[in-house]
PAZAPA-4460 file (N, C-alpha, C; in steps of 0.05 Angstrom, whole numbers, plus 32768, in hexadecimal, padded with zeros to 4 digits):
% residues 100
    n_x    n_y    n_z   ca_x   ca_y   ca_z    c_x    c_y    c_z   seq   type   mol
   80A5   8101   7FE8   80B1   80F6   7FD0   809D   80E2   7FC4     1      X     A
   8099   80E0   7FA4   8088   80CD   7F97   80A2   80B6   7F8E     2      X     A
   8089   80A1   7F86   8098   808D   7F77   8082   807D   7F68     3      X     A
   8086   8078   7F4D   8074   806F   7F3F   806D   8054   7F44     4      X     A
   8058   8046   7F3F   8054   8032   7F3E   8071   8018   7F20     5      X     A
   8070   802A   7F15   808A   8018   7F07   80A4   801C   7F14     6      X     A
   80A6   8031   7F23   80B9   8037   7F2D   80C4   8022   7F40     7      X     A
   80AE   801C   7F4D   80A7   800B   7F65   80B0   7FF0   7F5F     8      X     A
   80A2   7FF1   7F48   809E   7FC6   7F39   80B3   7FCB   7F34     9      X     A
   80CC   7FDD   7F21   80EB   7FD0   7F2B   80F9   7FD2   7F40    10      X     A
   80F0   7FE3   7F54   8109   7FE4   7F6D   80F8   7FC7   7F78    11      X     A
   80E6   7FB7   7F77   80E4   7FA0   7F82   80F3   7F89   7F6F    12      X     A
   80EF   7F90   7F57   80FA   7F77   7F49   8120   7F77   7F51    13      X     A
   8129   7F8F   7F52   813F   7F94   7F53   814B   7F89   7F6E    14      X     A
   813E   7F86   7F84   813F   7F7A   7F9E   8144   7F9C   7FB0    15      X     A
   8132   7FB2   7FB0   8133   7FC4   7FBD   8135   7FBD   7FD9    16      X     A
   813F   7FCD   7FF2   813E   7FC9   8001   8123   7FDB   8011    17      X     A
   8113   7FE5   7FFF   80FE   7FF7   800C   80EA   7FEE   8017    18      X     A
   80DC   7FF2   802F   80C9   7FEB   8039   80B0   7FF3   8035    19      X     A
   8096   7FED   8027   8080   7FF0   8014   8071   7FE9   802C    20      X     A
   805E   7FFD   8039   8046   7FFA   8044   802F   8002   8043    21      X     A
   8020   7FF2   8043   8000   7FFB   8037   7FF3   7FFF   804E    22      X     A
   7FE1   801E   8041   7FD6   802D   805F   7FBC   8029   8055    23      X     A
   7FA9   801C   8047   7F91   800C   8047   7F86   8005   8059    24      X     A
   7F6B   7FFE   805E   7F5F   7FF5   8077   7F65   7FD8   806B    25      X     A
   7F5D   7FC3   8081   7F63   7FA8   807B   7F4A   7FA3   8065    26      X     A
   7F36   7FAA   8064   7F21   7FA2   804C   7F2C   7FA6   802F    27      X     A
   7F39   7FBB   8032   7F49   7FBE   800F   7F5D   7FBB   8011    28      X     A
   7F72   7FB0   8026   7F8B   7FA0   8022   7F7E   7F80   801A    29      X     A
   7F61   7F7C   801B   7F5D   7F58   801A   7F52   7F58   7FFC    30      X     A
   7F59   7F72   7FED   7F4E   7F6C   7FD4   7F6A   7F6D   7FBE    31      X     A
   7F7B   7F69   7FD3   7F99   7F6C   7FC4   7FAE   7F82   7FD0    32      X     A
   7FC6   7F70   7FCF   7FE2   7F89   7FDA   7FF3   7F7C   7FCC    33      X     A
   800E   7F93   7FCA   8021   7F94   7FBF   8030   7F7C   7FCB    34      X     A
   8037   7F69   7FBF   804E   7F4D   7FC0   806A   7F61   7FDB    35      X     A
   8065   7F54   7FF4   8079   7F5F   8003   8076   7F7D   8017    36      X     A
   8064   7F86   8011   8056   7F9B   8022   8049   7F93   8042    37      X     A
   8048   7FA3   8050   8047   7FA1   8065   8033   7FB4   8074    38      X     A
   801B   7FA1   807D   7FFB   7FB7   8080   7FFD   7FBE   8091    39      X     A
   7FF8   7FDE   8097   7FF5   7FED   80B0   7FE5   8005   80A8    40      X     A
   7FCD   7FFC   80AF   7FB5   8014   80A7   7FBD   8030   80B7    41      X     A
   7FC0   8045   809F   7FC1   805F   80A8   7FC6   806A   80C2    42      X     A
   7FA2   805E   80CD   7F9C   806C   80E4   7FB4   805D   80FE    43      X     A
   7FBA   8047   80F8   7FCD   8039   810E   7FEA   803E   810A    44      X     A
   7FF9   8050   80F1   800E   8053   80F2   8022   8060   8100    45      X     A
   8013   8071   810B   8028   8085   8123   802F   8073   8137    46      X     A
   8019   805A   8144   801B   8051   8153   8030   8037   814A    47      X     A
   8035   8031   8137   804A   8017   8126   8057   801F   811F    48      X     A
   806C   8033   811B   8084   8042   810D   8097   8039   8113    49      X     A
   8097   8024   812D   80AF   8018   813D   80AF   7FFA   8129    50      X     A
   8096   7FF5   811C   80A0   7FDA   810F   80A9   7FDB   80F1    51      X     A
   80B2   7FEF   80EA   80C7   8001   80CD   80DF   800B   80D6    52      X     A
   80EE   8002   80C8   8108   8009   80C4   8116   801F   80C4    53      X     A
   8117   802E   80D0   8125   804B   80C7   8141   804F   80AE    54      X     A
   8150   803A   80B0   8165   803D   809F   8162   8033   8080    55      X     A
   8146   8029   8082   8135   8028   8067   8125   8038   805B    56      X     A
   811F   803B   8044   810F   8054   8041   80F2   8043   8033    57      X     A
   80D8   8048   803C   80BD   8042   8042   80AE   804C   8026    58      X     A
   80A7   803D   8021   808A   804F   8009   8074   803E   800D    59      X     A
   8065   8058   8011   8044   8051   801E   802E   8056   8004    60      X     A
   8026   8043   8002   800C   803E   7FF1   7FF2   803C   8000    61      X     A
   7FE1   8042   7FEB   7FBF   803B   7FFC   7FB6   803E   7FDB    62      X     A
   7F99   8039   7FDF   7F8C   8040   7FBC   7F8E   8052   7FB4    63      X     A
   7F92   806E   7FBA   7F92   8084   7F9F   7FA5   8094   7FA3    64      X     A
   7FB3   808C   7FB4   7FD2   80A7   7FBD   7FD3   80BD   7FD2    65      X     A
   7FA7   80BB   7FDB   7FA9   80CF   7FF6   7FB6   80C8   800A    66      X     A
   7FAA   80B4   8015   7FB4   80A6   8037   7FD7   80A0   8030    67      X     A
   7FDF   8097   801B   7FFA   8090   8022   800E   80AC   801E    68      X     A
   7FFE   80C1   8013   8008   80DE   8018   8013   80E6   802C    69      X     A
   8000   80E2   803E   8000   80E9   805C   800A   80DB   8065    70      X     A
   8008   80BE   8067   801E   80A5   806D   803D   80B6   806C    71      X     A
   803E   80B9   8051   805F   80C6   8056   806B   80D9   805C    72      X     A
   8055   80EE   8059   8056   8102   806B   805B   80FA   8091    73      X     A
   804B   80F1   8093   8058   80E5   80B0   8069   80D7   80B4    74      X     A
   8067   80C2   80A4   8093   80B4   80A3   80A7   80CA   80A9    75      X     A
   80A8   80DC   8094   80BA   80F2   8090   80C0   80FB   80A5    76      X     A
   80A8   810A   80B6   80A6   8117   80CD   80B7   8108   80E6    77      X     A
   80B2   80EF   80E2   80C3   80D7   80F8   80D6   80D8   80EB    78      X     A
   80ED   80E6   80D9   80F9   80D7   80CB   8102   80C5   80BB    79      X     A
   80EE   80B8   80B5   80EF   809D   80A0   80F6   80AB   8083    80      X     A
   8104   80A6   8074   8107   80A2   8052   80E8   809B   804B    81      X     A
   80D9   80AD   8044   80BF   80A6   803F   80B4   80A5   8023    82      X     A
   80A5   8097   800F   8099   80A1   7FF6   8081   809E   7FF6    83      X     A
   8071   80A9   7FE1   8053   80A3   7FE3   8057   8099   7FC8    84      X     A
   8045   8087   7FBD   8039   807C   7F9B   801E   8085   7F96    85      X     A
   801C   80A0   7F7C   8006   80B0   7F82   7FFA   8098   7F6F    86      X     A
   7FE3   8097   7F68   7FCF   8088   7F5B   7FCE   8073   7F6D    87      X     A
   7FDB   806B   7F7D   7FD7   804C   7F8A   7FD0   8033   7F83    88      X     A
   7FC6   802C   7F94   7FC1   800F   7F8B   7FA9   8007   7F73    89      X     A
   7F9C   8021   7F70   7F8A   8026   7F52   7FA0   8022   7F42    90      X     A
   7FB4   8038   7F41   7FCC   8033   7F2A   7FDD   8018   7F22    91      X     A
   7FE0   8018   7F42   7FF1   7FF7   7F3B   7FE3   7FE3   7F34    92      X     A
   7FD0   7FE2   7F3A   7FBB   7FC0   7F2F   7FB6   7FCD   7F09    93      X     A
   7FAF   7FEB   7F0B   7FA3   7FEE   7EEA   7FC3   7FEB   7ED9    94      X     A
   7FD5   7FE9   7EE3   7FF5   7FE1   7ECF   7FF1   7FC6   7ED1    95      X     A
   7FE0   7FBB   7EDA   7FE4   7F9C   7EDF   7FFC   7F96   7EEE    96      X     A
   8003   7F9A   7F06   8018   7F99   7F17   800E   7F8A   7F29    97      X     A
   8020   7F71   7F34   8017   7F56   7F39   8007   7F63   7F60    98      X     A
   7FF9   7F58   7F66   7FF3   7F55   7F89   7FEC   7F39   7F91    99      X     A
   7FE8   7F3E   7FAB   7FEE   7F25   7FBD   7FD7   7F20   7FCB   100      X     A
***
Protein backbone atom coordinates (compact mmCIF):
# COMPACT_ATOMS: atom_id res chain seq x y z
CA UNK A 1 0.00 0.00 0.00
CA UNK A 2 1.27 3.75 -0.86
CA UNK A 3 0.80 6.88 0.97
CA UNK A 4 1.74 10.21 -0.20
CA UNK A 5 3.91 12.41 1.27
CA UNK A 6 0.84 14.93 1.94
CA UNK A 7 -0.92 12.20 2.85
CA UNK A 8 1.51 11.55 5.53
CA UNK A 9 1.95 15.48 6.68
CA UNK A 10 -1.82 15.18 7.66
CA UNK A 11 -2.18 11.84 9.32
CA UNK A 12 0.76 13.43 11.52
CA UNK A 13 -0.79 16.73 12.01
CA UNK A 14 -4.01 14.97 12.72
CA UNK A 15 -2.24 12.94 15.65
CA UNK A 16 -2.13 9.54 13.54
CA UNK A 17 -1.38 6.67 15.36
CA UNK A 18 1.05 5.26 12.59
CA UNK A 19 4.42 4.29 13.03
CA UNK A 20 6.88 6.04 10.28
CA UNK A 21 10.26 4.29 9.87
CA UNK A 22 13.09 5.25 7.99
CA UNK A 23 15.06 2.41 6.28
CA UNK A 24 18.10 4.85 5.32
CA UNK A 25 21.52 4.09 6.36
CA UNK A 26 22.42 6.39 9.34
CA UNK A 27 24.54 8.82 6.87
CA UNK A 28 21.28 9.94 5.11
CA UNK A 29 19.06 9.72 8.17
CA UNK A 30 21.93 12.63 9.54
CA UNK A 31 21.00 14.79 6.64
CA UNK A 32 17.35 14.85 7.89
CA UNK A 33 14.17 12.63 9.02
CA UNK A 34 10.70 12.85 9.27
CA UNK A 35 9.67 14.73 12.88
CA UNK A 36 8.79 11.35 14.95
CA UNK A 37 10.13 8.47 12.82
CA UNK A 38 11.98 5.84 14.03
CA UNK A 39 15.58 4.66 12.28
CA UNK A 40 16.07 1.15 11.43
CA UNK A 41 18.24 0.70 8.36
CA UNK A 42 16.70 -1.80 5.91
CA UNK A 43 19.32 -4.25 6.23
CA UNK A 44 18.60 -4.53 10.27
CA UNK A 45 14.88 -4.76 10.02
CA UNK A 46 13.99 -8.41 10.04
CA UNK A 47 16.16 -8.44 12.91
CA UNK A 48 13.99 -5.26 14.88
CA UNK A 49 10.38 -6.08 13.93
CA UNK A 50 9.91 -6.84 17.67
CA UNK A 51 10.52 -3.01 18.38
CA UNK A 52 7.02 -2.01 16.09
CA UNK A 53 3.88 -2.40 17.00
CA UNK A 54 1.80 -4.78 15.31
CA UNK A 55 -1.64 -3.25 16.17
CA UNK A 56 -0.28 -0.12 14.40
CA UNK A 57 0.09 0.16 10.98
CA UNK A 58 4.00 1.27 9.82
CA UNK A 59 5.00 3.39 6.75
CA UNK A 60 8.46 3.00 5.70
CA UNK A 61 10.34 5.70 3.97
CA UNK A 62 14.03 5.90 2.66
CA UNK A 63 15.01 8.56 -0.32
CA UNK A 64 13.29 7.45 -3.43
CA UNK A 65 10.58 4.75 -2.50
CA UNK A 66 12.93 1.59 -3.33
CA UNK A 67 14.20 0.33 0.07
CA UNK A 68 11.03 1.35 1.86
CA UNK A 69 9.16 -0.81 -0.93
CA UNK A 70 10.70 -3.71 0.31
CA UNK A 71 10.57 -2.40 3.84
CA UNK A 72 6.79 -3.03 3.52
CA UNK A 73 6.83 -5.67 1.68
CA UNK A 74 8.40 -7.38 4.56
CA UNK A 75 6.20 -5.75 7.34
CA UNK A 76 3.30 -7.27 5.42
CA UNK A 77 4.84 -10.60 5.26
CA UNK A 78 5.22 -10.44 9.33
CA UNK A 79 1.96 -9.08 9.33
CA UNK A 80 2.36 -5.53 10.10
CA UNK A 81 -0.24 -2.90 8.39
CA UNK A 82 2.55 -1.78 6.17
CA UNK A 83 2.88 1.39 3.60
CA UNK A 84 5.60 2.53 1.48
CA UNK A 85 5.94 6.70 0.44
CA UNK A 86 7.03 6.34 -3.23
CA UNK A 87 9.27 9.48 -4.00
CA UNK A 88 10.58 9.55 -0.42
CA UNK A 89 12.38 11.57 1.33
CA UNK A 90 13.40 13.40 -2.23
CA UNK A 91 9.57 14.04 -2.29
CA UNK A 92 9.06 15.05 1.14
CA UNK A 93 11.91 17.62 1.65
CA UNK A 94 11.09 18.97 -2.35
CA UNK A 95 7.13 19.84 -0.78
CA UNK A 96 9.06 21.50 1.76
CA UNK A 97 7.87 19.15 4.51
CA UNK A 98 9.44 19.98 7.79
CA UNK A 99 12.54 17.22 9.12
CA UNK A 100 14.38 16.79 12.18
Amino acid sequence: MEITPQELAKQLESGSDAQIVDVRESDEVAAGIIPGAQHIALGELAARQNELDKSRPVIAVCRSGRRSAAAADQLAAAGFTAYTMPGGMLDWTGKGLPTG
